[in-house]
C-alpha positions as CSV (number, residue, x, y, z in Angstrom):
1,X,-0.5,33.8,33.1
2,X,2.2,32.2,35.3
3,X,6.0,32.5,34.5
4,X,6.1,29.0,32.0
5,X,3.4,30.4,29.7
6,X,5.1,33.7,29.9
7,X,8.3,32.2,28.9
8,X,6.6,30.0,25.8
9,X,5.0,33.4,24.9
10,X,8.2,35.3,25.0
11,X,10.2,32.7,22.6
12,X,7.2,32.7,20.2
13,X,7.6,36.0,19.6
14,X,10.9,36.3,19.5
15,X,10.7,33.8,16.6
16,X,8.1,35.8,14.6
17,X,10.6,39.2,14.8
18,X,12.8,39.3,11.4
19,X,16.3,40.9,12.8
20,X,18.6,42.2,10.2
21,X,21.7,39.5,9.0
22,X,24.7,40.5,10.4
23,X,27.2,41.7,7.2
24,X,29.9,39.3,6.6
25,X,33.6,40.4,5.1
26,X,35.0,37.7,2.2
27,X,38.2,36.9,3.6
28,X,40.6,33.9,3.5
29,X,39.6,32.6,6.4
30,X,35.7,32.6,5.3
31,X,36.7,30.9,1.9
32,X,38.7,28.0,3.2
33,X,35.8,27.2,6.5
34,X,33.1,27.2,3.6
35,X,34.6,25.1,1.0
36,X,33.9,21.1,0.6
37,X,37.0,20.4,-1.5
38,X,39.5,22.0,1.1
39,X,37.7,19.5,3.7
40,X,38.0,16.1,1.7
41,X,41.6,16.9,1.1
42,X,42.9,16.7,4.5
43,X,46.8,16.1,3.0
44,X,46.6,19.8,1.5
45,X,46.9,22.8,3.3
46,X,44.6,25.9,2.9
47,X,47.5,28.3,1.1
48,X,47.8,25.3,-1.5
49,X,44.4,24.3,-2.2
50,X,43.4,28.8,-2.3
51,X,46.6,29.3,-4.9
52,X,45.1,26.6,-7.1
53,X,41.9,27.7,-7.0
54,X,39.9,28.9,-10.4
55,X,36.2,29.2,-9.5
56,X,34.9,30.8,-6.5
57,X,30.9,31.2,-6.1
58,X,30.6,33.6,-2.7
59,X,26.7,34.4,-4.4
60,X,23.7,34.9,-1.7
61,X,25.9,35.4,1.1
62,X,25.1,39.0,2.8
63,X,28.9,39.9,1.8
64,X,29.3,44.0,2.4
65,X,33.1,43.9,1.7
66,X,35.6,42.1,-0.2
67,X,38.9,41.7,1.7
68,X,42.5,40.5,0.8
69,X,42.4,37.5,-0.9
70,X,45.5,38.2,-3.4
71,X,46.2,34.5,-2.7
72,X,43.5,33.2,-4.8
73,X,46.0,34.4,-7.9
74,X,44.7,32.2,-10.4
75,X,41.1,32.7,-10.3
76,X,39.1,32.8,-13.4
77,X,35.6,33.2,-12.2
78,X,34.3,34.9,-9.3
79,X,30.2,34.7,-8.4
80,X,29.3,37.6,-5.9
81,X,26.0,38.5,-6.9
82,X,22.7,38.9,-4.8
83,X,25.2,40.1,-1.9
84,X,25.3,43.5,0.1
85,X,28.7,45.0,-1.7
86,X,28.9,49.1,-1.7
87,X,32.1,49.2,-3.4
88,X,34.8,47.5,-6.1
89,X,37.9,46.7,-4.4
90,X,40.7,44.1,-3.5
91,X,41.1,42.7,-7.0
92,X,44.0,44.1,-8.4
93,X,45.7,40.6,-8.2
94,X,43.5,38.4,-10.6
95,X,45.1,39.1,-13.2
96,X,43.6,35.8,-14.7
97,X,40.4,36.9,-13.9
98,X,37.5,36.2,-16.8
99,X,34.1,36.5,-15.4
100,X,33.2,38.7,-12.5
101,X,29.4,38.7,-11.4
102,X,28.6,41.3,-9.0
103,X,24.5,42.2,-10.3
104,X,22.0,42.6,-7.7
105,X,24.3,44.8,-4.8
106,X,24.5,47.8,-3.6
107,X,27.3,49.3,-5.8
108,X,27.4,53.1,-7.3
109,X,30.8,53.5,-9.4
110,X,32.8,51.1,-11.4
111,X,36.1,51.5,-10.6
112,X,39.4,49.3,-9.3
113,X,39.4,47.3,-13.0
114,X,41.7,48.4,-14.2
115,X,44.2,45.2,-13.8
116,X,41.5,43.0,-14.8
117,X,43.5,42.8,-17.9
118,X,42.1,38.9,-19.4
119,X,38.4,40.3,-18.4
120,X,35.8,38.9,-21.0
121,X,32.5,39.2,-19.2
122,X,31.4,41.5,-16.3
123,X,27.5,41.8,-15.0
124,X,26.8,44.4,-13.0
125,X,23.1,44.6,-13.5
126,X,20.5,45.7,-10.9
127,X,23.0,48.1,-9.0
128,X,23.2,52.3,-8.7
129,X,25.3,52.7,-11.1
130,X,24.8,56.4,-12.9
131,X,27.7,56.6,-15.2
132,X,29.4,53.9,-17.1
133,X,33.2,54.4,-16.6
134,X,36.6,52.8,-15.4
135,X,36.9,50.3,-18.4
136,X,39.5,51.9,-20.8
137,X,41.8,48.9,-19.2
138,X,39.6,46.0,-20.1
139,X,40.4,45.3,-23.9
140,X,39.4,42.1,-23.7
141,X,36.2,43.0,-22.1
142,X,33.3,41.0,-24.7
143,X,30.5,41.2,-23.0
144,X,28.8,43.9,-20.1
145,X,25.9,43.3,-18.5
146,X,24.5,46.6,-16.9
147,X,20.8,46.5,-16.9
148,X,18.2,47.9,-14.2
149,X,20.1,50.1,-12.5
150,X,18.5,51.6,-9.4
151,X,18.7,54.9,-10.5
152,X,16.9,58.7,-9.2
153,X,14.0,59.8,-10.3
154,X,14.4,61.2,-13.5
155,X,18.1,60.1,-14.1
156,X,19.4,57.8,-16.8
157,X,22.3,55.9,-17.5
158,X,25.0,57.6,-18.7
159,X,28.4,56.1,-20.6
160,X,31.6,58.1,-20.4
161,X,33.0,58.2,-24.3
162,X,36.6,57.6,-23.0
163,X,35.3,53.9,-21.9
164,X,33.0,53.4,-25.0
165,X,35.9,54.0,-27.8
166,X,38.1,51.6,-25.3
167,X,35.5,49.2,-25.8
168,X,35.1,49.7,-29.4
169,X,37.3,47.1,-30.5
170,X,36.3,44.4,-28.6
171,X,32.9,44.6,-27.2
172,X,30.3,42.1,-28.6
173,X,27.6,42.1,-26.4
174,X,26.1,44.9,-24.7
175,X,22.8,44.7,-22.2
176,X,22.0,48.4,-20.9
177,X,17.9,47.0,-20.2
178,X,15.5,49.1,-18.1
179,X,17.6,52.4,-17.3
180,X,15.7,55.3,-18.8
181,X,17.9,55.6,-21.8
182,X,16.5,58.0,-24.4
183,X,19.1,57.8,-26.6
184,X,22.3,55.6,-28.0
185,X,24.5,58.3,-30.5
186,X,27.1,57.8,-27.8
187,X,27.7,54.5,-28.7
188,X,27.6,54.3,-32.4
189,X,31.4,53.4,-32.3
190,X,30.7,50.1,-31.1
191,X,31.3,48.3,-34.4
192,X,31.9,45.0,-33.1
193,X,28.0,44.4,-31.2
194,X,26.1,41.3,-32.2
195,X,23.9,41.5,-29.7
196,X,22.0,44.6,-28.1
197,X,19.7,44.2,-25.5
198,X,18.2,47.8,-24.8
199,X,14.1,46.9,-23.7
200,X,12.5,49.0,-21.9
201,X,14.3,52.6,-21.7
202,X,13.3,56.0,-23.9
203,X,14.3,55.5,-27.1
204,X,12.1,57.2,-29.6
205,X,13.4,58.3,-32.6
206,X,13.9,55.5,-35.4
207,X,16.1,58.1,-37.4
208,X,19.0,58.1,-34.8
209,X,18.6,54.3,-34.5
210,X,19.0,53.7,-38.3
211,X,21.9,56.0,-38.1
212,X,23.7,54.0,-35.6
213,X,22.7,50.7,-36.6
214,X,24.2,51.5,-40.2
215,X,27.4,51.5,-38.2
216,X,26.9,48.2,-36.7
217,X,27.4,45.4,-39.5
218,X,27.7,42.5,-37.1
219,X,24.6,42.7,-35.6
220,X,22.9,39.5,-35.3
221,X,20.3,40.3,-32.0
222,X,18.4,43.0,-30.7
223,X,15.4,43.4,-28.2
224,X,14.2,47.0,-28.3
225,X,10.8,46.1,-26.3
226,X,9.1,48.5,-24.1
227,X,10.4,51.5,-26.3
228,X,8.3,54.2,-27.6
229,X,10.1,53.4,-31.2
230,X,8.5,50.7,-31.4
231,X,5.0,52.1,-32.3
232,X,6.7,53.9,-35.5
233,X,5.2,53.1,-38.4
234,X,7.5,50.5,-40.4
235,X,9.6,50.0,-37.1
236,X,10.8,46.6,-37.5
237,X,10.8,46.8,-42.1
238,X,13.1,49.4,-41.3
239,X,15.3,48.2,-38.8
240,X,15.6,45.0,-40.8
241,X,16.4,46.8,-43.7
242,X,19.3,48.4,-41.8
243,X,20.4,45.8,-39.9
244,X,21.5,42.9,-42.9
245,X,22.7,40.1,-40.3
246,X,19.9,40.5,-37.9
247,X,18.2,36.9,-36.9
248,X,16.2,38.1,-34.1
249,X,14.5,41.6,-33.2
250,X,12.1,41.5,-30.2
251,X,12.0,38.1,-29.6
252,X,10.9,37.0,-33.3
253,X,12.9,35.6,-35.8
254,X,14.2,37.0,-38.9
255,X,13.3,34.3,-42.4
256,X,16.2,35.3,-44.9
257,X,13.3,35.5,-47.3
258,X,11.6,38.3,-45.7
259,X,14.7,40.0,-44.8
260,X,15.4,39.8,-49.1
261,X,12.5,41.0,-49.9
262,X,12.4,44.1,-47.7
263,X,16.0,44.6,-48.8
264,X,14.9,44.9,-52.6
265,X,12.1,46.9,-51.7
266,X,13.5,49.4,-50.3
267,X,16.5,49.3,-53.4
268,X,13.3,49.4,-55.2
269,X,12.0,52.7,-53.4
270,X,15.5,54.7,-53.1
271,X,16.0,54.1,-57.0
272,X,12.8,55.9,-57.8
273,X,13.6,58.5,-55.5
274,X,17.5,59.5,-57.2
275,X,15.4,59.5,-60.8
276,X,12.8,61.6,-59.2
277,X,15.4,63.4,-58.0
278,X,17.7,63.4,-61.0
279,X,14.6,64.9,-62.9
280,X,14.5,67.9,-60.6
281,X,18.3,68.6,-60.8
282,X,18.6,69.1,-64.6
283,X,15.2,70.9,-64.5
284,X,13.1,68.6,-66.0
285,X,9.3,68.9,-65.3
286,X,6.9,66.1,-64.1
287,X,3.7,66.3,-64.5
288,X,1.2,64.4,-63.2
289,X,-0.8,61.7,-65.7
290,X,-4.2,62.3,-67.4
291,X,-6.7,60.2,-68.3
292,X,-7.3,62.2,-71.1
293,X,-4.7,62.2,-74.1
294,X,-5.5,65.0,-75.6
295,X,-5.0,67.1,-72.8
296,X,-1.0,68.2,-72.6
297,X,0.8,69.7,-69.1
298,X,-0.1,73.5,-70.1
299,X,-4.3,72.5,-70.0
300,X,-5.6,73.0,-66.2
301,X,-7.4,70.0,-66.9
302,X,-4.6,67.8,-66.7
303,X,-3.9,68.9,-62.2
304,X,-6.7,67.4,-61.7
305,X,-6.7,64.5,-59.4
306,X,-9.8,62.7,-60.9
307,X,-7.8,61.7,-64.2
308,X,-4.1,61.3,-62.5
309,X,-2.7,57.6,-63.1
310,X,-6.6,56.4,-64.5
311,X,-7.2,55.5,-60.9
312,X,-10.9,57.5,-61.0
313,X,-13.1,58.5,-64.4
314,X,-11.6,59.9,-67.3
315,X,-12.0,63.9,-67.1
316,X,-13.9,63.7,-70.9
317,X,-15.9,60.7,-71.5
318,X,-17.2,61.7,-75.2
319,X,-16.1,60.9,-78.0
320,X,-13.0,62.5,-79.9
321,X,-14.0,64.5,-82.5
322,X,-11.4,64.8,-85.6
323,X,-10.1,68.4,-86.6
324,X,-8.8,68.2,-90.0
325,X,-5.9,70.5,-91.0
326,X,-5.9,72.8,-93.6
327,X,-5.8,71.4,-97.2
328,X,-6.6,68.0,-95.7
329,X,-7.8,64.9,-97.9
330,X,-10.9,63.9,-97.5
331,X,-13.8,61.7,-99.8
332,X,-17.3,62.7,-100.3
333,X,-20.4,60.7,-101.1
334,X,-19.3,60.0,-104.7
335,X,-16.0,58.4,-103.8
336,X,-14.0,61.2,-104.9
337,X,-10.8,62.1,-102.7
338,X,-10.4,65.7,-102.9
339,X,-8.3,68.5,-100.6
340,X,-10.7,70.6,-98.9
341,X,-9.7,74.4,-98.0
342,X,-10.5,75.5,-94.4
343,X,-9.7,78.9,-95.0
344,X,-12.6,79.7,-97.7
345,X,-15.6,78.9,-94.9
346,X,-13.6,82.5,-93.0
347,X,-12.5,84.5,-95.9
348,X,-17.0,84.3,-96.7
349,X,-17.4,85.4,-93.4
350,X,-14.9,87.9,-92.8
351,X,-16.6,89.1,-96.4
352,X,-20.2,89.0,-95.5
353,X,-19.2,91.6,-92.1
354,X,-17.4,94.0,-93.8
355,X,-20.8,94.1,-96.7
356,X,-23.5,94.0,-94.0
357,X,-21.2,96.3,-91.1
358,X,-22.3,96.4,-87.8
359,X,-26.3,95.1,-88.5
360,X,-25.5,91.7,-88.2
């Protein structure tokens, strides 16, 4: 192999090997080289056009570290996502801030938010974030999105309840997706969710979800996917029945007509129960039904399950016999209504014994 075919050999291979982007800092200096506005208005100067400046979109960019850029005062929305950022910091000043996207980096505590004070919207899914804290500032705060979280083995997402009753009065919609969740009583003080987006996490029992969503009137959508609740039996009747505004669970819409009649069934159900109820409070005794009228709740007959409600045979299928009383009226062949004495056919027997003694 002479040197040229070494030399072809050596730049193919060089092409082939994947070295590692360098990191690169957001800074001033990066912001006004990369915009297109700044360089079609040649008559402004980079402090203007940064100062005026509302919407800045930094996403895909192998940014590690946010540096000063207090001049950008009047942003409103800021797109860092898909980037390489460890930590929150340098954004005291945007004060005007509304949107902040940081999903998909490398960060592990919220923190430096506090001054985000017209924040309405903050996504930091896909992160390794273990504890949700730091937003006791953000009152304005309608919407976090803080699904997927990288988190250890085992581990789940945790909310601190300092943050969550911050949140309590403004917080509309919440997405905590895919982070191992096994259960939500933490958050039953946010009374103001429409829409809760909780697929595939832990959650398992349908008695602490009722309990929660009972507290949440405004709830219009909810995706509970991938759950083990969701294999309860009467999962989504239930949760319907809880939840009166819901349109959607799980992807699948909500009729108002099946949402009614769920609604008056389970009225329905819970009526029966307080007079069932009722019944065993002021000691009144239920029996079960029996097919067979003459038998009353003393006769053993009538526990039996073959004659309860007339679902199976009658217990007696012969035909009642007629026991008069004594001195009834009856008619004999002749037409002649006379009363009859049940008491002489004993008084002749009781005679005959005590005549005949033990021999018969």
């Amino acid at each position: 192999m002479n040197e040229r075919q070494k030399r072809i050999f050596f730049l193919k291979k060089r092409n082939t090997l994947k070295l590692p982007a360098a990191m690169v800092r957001l800074t001033v200096d990066l912001i006004g080289r990369s915009n297109k506005g700044l360089k079609s208005s040649r008559n402004v100067s980079i402090q203007h056009y940064l100062k005026k400046l509302t919407h800045l979109n930094f996403s895909n960019r192998n940014i590690d570290d946010i540096d000063d850029i207090s001049i950008c005062r009047n942003l409103t929305v800021l797109y860092l996502y898909d980037n390489q950022i460890t930590r929150i910091c340098n954004l005291n000043f945007a004060s005007n801030l509304k949107h902040l996207y940081l999903q998909n980096n490398k960060i592990t505590h919220i923190e430096n938010l506090s001054c985000l004070q017209q924040l309405s919207k903050l996504f930091l899914g896909g992160n390794s974030i273990t504890l949700v804290e730091g937003l006791e500032q953000l009152r304005e705060l309608k919407e976090l999105h803080i699904q997927g979280q990288r988190l250890p083995p085992g581990e789940k997402l945790l909310f601190d309840p300092r943050t969550v009753c911050s949140l309590s009065g403004s917080l509309c919609v919440l997405n905590i997706n895919n982070n191992n969740i096994d259960e939500i009583l933490d958050l039953t003080v946010l009374n103001k969710l429409t829409h809760l987006y909780a697929a595939d996490n832990q959650l398992a029992d349908i008695q602490e979800l009722e309990t929660v969503f009972s507290q949440w009137p405004q709830l219009q959508r909810m995706d509970l996917c991938g759950n083990p609740v969701c294999h309860k039996p009467k999962y989504r009747d239930r949760l319907i029945t809880i939840c009166t505004r819901l349109e959607e669970l799980d992807g699948k819409g909500i009729t108002e007509m099946s949402r009614q009649f769920l609604i008056n069934w389970k009225a329905s159900k819970d009526a029966r129960k307080r007079i069932t109820d009722g019944r065993k409070t002021t000691g009144q005794i239920t029996y079960p039904f029996s097919a067979d009228f003459r038998l009353g709740p003393q006769h053993s007959f009538a526990y039996n399950s073959a004659g309860f409600l007339g679902k199976r045979k009658p217990l007696w299928t012969g035909r009642p016999t007629i026991k008069m009383r004594s001195g009834a009226m009856r008619t004999d062949c002749g037409g002649v209504r006379r009363m009859e004495n049940h008491e002489e056919p004993l008084k002749k027997k009781i005679s005959v014994l005590f005549r005949f003694g033990t021999d018969i």
